[in-house]
N, CA, C and O atoms as a Maestro MAE file, in Angstrom:
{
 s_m_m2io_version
 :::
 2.0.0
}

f_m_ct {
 s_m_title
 :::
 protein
 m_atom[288] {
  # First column is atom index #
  i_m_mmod_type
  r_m_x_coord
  r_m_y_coord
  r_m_z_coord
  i_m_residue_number
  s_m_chain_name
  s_m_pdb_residue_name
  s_m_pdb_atom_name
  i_m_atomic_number
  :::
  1 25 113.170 270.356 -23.286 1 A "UNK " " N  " 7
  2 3 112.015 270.320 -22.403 1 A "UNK " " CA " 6
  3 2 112.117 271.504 -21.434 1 A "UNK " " C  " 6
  4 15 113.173 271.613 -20.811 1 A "UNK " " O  " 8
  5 25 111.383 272.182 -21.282 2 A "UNK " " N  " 7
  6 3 110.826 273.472 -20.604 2 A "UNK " " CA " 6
  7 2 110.698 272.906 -18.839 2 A "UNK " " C  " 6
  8 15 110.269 271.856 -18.362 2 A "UNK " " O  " 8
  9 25 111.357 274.291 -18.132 3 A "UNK " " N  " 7
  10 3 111.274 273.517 -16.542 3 A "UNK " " CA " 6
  11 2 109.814 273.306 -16.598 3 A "UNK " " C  " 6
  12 15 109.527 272.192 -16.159 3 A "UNK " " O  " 8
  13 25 108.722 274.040 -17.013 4 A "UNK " " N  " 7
  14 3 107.826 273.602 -16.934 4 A "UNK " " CA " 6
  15 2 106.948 272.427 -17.111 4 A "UNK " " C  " 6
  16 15 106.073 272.042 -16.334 4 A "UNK " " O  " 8
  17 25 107.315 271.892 -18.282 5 A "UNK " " N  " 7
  18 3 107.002 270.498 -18.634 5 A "UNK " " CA " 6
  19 2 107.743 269.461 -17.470 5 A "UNK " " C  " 6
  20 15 107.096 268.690 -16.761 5 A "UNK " " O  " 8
  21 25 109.002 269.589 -17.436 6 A "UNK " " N  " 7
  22 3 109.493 268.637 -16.350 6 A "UNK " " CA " 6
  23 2 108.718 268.948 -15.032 6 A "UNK " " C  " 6
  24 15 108.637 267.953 -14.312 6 A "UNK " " O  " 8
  25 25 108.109 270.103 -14.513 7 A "UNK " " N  " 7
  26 3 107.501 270.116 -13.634 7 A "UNK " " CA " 6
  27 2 105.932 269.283 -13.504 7 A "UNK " " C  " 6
  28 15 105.654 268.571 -12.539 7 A "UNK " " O  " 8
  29 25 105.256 269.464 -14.348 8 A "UNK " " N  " 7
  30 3 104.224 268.700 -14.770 8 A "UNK " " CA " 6
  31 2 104.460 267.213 -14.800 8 A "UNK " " C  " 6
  32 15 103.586 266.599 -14.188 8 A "UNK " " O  " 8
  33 25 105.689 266.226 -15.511 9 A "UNK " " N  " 7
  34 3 106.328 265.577 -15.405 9 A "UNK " " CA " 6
  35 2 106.885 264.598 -14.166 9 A "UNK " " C  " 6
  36 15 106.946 263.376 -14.030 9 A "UNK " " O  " 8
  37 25 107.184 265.510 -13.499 10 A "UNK " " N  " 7
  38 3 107.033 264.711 -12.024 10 A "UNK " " CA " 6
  39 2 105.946 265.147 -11.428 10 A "UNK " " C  " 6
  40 15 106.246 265.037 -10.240 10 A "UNK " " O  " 8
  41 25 104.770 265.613 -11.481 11 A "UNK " " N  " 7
  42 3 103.620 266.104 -10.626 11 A "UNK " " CA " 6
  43 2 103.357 264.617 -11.101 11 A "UNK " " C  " 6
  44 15 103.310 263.779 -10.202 11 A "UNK " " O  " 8
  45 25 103.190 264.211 -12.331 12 A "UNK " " N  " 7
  46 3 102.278 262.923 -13.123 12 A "UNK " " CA " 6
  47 2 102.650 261.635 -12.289 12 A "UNK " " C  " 6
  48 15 101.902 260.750 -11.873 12 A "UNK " " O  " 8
  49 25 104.240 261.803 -12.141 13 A "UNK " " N  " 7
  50 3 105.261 260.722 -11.357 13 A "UNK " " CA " 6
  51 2 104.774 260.636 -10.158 13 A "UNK " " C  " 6
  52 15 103.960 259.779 -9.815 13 A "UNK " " O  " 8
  53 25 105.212 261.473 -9.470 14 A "UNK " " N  " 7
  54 3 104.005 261.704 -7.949 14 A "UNK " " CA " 6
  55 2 102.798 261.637 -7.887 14 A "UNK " " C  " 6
  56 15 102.505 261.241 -6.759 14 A "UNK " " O  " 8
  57 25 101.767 261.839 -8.593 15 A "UNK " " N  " 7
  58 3 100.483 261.458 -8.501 15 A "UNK " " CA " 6
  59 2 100.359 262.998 -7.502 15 A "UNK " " C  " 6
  60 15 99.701 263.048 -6.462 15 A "UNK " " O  " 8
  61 25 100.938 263.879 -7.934 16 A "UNK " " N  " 7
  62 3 100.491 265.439 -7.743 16 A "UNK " " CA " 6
  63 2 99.488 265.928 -8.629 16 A "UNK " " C  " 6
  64 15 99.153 265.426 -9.703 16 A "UNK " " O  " 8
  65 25 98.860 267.365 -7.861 17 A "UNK " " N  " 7
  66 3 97.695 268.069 -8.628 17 A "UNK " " CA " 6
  67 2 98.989 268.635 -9.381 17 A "UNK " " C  " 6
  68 15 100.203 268.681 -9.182 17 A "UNK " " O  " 8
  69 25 98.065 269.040 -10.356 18 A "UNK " " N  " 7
  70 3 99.039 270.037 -11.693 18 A "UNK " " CA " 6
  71 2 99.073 271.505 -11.166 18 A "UNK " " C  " 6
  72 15 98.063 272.033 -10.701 18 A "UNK " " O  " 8
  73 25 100.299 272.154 -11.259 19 A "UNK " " N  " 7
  74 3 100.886 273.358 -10.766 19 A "UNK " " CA " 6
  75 2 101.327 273.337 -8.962 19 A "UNK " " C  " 6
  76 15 101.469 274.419 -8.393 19 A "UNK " " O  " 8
  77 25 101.499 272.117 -8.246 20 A "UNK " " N  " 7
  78 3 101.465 271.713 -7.305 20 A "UNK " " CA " 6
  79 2 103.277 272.049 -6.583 20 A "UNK " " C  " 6
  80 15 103.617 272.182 -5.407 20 A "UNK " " O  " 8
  81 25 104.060 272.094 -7.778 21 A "UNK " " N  " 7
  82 3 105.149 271.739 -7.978 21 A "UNK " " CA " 6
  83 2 105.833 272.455 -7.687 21 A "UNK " " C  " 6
  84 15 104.993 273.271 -7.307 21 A "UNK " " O  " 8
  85 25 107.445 273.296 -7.369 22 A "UNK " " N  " 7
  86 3 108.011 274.668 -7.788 22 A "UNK " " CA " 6
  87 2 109.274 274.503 -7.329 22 A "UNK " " C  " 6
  88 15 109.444 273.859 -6.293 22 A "UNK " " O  " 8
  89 25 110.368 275.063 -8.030 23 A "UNK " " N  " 7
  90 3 111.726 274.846 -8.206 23 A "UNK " " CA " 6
  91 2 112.505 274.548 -6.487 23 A "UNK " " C  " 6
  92 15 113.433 273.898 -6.007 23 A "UNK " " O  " 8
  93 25 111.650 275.298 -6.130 24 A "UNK " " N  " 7
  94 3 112.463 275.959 -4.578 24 A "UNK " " CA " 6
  95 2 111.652 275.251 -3.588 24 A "UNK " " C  " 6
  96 15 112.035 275.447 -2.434 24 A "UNK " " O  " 8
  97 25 110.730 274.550 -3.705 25 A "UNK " " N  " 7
  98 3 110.731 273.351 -2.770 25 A "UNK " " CA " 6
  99 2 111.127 272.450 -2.175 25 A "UNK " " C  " 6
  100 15 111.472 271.545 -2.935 25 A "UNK " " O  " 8
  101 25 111.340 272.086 -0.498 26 A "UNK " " N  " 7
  102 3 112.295 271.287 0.128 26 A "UNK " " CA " 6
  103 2 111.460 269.788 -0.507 26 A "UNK " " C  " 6
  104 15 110.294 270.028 -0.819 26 A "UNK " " O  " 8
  105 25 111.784 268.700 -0.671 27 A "UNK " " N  " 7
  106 3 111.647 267.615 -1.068 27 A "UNK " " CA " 6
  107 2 111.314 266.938 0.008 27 A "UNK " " C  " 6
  108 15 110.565 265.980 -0.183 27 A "UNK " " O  " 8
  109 25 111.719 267.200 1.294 28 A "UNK " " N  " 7
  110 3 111.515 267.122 2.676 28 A "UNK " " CA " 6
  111 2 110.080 266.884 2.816 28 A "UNK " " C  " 6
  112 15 109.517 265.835 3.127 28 A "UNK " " O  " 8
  113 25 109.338 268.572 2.403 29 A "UNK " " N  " 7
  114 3 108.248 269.121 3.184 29 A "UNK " " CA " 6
  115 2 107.186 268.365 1.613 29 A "UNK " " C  " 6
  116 15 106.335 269.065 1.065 29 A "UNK " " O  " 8
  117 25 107.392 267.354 1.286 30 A "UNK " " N  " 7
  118 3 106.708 267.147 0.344 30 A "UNK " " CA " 6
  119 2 105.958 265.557 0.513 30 A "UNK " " C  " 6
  120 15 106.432 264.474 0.171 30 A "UNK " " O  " 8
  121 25 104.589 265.854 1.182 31 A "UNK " " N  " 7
  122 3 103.878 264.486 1.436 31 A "UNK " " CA " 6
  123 2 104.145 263.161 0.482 31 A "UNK " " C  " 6
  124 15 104.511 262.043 0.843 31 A "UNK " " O  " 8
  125 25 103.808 263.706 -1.031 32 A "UNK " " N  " 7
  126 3 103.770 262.605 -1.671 32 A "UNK " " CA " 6
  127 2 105.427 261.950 -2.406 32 A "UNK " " C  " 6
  128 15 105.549 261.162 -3.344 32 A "UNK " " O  " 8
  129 25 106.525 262.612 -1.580 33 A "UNK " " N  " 7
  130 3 108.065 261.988 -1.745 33 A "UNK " " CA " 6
  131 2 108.247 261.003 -1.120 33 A "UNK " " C  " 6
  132 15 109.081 261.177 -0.231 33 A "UNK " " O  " 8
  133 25 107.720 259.720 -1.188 34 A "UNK " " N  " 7
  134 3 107.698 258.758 -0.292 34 A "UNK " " CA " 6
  135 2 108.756 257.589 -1.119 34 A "UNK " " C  " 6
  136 15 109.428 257.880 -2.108 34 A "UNK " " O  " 8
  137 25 108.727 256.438 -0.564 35 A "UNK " " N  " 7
  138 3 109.032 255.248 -1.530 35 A "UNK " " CA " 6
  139 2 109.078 255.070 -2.552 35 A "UNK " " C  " 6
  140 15 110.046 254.885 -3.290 35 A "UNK " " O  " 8
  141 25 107.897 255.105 -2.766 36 A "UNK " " N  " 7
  142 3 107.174 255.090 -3.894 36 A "UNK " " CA " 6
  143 2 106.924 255.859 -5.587 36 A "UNK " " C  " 6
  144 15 106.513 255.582 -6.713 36 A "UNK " " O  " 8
  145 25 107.664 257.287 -4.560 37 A "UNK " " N  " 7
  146 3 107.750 258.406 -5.490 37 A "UNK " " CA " 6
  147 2 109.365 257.929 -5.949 37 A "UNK " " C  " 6
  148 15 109.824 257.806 -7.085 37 A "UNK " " O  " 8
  149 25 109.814 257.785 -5.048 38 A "UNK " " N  " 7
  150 3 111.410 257.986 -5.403 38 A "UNK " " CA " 6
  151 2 111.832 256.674 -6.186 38 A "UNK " " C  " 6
  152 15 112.864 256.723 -6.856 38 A "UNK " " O  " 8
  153 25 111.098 255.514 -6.140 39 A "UNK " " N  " 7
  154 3 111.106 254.145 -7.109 39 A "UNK " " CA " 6
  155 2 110.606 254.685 -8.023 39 A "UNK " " C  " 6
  156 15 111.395 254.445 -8.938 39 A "UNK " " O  " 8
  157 25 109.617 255.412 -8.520 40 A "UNK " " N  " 7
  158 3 109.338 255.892 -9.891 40 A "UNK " " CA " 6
  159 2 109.905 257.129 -10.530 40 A "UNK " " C  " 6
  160 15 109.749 257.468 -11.704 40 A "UNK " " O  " 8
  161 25 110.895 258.042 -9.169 41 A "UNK " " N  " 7
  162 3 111.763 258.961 -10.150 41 A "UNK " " CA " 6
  163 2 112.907 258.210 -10.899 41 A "UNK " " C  " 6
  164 15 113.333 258.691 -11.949 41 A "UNK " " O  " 8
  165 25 113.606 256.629 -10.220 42 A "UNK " " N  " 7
  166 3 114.111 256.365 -10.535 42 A "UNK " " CA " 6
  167 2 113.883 255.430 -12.263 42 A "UNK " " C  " 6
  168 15 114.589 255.304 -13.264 42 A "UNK " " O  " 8
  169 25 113.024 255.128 -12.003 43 A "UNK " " N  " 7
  170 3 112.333 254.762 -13.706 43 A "UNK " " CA " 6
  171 2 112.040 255.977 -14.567 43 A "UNK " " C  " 6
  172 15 112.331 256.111 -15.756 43 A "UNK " " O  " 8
  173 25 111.559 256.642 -13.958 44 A "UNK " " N  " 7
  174 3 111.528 257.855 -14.917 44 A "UNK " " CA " 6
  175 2 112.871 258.584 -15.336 44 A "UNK " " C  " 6
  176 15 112.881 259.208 -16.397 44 A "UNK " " O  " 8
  177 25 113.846 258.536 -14.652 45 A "UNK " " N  " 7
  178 3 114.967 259.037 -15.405 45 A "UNK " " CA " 6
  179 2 115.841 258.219 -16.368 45 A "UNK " " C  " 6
  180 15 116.547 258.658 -17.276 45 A "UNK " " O  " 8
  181 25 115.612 256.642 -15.905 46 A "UNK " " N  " 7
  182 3 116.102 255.963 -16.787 46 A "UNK " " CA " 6
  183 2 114.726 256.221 -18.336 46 A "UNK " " C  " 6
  184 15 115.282 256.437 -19.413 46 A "UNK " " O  " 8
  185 25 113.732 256.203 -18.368 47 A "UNK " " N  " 7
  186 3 113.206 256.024 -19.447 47 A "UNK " " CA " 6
  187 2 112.666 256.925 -19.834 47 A "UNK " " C  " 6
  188 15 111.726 256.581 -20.550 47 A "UNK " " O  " 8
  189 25 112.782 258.157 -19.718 48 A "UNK " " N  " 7
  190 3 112.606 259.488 -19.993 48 A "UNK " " CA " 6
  191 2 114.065 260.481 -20.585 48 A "UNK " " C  " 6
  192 15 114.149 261.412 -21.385 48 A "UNK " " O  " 8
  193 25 115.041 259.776 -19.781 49 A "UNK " " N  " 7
  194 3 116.078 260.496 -19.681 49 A "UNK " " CA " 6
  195 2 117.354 259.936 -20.069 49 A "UNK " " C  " 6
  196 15 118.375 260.609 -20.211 49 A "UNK " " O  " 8
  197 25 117.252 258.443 -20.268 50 A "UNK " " N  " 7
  198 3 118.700 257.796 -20.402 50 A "UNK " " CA " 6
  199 2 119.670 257.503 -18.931 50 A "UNK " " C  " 6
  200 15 120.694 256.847 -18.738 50 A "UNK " " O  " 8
  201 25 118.679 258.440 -17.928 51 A "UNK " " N  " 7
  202 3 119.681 258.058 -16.824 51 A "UNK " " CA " 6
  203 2 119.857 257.450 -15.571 51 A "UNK " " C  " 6
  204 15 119.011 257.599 -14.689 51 A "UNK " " O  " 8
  205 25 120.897 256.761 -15.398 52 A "UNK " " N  " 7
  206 3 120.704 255.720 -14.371 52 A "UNK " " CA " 6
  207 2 121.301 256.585 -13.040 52 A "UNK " " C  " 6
  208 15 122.332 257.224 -12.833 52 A "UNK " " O  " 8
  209 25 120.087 256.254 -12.249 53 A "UNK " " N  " 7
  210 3 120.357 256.833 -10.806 53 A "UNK " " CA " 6
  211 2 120.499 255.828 -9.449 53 A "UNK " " C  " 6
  212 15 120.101 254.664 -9.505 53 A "UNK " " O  " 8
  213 25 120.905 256.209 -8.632 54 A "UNK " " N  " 7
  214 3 121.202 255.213 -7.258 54 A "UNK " " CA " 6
  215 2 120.213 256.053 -6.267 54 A "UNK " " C  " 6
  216 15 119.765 257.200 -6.282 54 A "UNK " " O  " 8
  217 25 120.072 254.780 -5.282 55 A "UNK " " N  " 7
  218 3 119.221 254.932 -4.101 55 A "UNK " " CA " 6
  219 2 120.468 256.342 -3.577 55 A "UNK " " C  " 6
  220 15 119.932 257.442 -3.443 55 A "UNK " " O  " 8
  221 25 121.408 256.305 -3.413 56 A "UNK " " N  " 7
  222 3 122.533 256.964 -2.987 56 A "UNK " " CA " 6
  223 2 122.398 258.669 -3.552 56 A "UNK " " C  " 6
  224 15 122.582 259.728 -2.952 56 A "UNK " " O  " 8
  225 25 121.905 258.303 -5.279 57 A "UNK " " N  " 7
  226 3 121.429 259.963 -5.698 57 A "UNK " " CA " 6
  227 2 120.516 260.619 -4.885 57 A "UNK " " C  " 6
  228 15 120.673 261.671 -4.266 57 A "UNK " " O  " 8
  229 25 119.378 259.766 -4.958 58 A "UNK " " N  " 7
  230 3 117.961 260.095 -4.516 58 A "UNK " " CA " 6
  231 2 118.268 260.510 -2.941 58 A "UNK " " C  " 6
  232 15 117.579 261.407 -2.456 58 A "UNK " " O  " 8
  233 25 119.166 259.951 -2.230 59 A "UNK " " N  " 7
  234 3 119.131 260.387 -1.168 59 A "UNK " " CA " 6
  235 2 119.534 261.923 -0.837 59 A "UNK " " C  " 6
  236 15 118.938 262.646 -0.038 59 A "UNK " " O  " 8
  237 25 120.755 262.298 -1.675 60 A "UNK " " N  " 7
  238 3 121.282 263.588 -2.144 60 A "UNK " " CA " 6
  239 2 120.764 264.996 -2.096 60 A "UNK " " C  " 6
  240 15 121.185 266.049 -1.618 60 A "UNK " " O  " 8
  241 25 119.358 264.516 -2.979 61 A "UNK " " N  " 7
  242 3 118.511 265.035 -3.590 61 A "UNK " " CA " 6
  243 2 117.675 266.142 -1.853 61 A "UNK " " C  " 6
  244 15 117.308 265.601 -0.810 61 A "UNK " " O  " 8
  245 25 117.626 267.672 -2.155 62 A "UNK " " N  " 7
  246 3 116.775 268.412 -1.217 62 A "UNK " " CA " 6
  247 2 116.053 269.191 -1.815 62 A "UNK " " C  " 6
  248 15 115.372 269.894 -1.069 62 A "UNK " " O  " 8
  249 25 115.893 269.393 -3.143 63 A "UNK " " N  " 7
  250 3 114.662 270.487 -3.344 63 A "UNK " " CA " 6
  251 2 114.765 270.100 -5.135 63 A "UNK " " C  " 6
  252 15 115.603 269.698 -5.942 63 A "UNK " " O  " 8
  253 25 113.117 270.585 -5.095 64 A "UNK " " N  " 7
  254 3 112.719 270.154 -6.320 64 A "UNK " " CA " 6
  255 2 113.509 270.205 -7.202 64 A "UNK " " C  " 6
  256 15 113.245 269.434 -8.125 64 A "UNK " " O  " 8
  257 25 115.002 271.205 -7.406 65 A "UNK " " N  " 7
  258 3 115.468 271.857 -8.184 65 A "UNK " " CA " 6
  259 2 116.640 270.774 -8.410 65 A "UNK " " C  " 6
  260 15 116.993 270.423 -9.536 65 A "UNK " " O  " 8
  261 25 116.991 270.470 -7.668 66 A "UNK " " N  " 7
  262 3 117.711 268.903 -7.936 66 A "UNK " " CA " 6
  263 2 117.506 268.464 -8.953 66 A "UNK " " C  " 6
  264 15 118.152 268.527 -10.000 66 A "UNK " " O  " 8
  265 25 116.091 267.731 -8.574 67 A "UNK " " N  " 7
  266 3 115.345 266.725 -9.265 67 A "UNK " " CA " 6
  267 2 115.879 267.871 -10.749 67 A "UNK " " C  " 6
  268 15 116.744 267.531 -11.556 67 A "UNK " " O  " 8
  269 25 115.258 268.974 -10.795 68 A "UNK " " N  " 7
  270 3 115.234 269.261 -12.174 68 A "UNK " " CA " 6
  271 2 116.553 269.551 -13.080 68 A "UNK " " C  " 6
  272 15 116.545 269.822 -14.281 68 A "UNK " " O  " 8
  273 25 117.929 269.406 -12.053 69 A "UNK " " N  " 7
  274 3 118.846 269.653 -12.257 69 A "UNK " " CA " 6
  275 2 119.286 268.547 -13.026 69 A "UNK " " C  " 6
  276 15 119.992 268.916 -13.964 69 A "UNK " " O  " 8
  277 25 119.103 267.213 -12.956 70 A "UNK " " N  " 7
  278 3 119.691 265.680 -13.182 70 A "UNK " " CA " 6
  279 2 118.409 265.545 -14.094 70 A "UNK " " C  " 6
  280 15 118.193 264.361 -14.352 70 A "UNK " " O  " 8
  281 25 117.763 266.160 -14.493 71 A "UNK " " N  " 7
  282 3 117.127 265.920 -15.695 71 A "UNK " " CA " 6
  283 2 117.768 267.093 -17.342 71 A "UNK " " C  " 6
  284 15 117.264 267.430 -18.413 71 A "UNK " " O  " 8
  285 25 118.639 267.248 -16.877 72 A "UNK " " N  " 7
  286 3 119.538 268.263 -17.932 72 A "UNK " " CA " 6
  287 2 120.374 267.434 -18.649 72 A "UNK " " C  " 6
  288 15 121.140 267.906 -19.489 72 A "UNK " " O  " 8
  :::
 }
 m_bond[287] {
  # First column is bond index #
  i_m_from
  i_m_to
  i_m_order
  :::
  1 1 2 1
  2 2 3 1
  3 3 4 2
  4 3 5 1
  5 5 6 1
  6 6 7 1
  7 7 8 2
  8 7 9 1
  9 9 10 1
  10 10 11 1
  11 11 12 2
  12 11 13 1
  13 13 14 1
  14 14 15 1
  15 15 16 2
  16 15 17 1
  17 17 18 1
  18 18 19 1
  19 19 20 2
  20 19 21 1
  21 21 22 1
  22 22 23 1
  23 23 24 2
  24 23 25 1
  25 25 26 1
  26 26 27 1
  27 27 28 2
  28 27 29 1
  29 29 30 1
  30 30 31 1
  31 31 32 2
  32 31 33 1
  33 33 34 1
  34 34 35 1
  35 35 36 2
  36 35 37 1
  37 37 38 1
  38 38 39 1
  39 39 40 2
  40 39 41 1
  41 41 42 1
  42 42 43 1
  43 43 44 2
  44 43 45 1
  45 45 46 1
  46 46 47 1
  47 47 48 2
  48 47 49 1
  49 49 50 1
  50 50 51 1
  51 51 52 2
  52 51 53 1
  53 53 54 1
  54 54 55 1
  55 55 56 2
  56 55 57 1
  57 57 58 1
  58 58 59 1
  59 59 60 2
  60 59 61 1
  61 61 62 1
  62 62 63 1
  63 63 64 2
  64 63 65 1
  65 65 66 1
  66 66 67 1
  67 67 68 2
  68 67 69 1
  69 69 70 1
  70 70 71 1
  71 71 72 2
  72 71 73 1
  73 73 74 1
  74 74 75 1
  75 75 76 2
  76 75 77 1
  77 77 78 1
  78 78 79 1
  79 79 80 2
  80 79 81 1
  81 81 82 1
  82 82 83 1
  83 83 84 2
  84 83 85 1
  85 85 86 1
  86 86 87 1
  87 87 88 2
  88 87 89 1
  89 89 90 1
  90 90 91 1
  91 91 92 2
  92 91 93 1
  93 93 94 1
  94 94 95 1
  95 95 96 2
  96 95 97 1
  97 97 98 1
  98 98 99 1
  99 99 100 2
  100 99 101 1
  101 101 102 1
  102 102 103 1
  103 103 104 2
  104 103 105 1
  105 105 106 1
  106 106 107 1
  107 107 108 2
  108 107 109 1
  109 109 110 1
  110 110 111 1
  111 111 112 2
  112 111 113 1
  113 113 114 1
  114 114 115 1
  115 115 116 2
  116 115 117 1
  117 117 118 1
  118 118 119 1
  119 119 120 2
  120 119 121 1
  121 121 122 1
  122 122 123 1
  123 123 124 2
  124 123 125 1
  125 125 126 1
  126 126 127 1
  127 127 128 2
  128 127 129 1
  129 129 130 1
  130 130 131 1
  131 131 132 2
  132 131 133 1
  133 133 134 1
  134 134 135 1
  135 135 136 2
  136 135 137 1
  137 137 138 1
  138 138 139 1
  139 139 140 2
  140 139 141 1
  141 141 142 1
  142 142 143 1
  143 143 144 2
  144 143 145 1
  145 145 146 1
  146 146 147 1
  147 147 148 2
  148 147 149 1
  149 149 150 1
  150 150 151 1
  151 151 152 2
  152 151 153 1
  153 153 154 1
  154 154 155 1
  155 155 156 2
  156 155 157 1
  157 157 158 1
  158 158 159 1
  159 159 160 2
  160 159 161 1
  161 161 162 1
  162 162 163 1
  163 163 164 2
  164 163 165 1
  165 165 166 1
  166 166 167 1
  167 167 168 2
  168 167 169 1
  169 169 170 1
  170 170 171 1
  171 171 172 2
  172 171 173 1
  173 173 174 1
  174 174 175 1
  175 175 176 2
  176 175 177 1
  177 177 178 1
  178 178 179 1
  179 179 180 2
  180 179 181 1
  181 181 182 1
  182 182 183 1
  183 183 184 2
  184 183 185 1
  185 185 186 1
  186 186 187 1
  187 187 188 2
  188 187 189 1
  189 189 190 1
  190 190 191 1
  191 191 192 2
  192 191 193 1
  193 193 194 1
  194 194 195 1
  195 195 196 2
  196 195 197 1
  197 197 198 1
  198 198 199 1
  199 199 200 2
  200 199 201 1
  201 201 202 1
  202 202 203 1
  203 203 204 2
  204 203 205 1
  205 205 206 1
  206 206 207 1
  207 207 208 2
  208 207 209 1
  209 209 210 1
  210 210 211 1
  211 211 212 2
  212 211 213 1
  213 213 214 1
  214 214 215 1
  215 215 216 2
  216 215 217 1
  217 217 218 1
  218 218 219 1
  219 219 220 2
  220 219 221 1
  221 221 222 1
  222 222 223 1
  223 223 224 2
  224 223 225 1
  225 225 226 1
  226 226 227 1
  227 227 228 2
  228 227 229 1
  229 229 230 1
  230 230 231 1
  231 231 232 2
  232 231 233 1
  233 233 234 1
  234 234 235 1
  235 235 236 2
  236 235 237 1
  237 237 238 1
  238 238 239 1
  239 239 240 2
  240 239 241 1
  241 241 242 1
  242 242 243 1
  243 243 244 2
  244 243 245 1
  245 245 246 1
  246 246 247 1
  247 247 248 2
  248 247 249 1
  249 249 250 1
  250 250 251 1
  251 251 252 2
  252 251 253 1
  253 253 254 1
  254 254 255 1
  255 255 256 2
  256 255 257 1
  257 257 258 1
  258 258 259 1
  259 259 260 2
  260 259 261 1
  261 261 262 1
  262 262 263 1
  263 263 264 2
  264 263 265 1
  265 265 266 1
  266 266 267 1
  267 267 268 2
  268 267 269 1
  269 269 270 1
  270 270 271 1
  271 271 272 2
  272 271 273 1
  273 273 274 1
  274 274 275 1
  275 275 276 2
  276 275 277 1
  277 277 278 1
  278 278 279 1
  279 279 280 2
  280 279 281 1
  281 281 282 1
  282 282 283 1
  283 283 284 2
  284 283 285 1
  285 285 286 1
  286 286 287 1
  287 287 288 2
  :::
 }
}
């Protein structure tokens, strides 16, 4: 999977516009990283990805590139 597709990928997860997204983004400065987002990154990596993550990862987590890092 292409960073690109994974980028699109969580835009869908977030309920982001498409191309909204970009490696080097603080996760911080990102309105729709809420609860909500981060309960559905966590389903999405289990069922996209095989992988099981903790509230403890997600907390970890500072820029988009993370996210795209633990999807490898």
């Amino acid at each position: 999977m292409t960073t690109e597709e994974k980028l699109a990928l969580l835009e869908e997860t977030f309920d982001m516009d498409e191309g909204s997204l970009e490696p080097d983004m603080e996760l911080a400065d990102i309105d729709e990283f809420d609860s909500i987002a981060k309960l559905s990154l966590i389903v999405l990596m289990d069922d996209e990805f095989g992988k099981t993550i903790k509230s403890d990862d997600i907390k970890a987590l500072e820029t988009v590139q993370d996210i795209l890092d633990m999807m490898e």
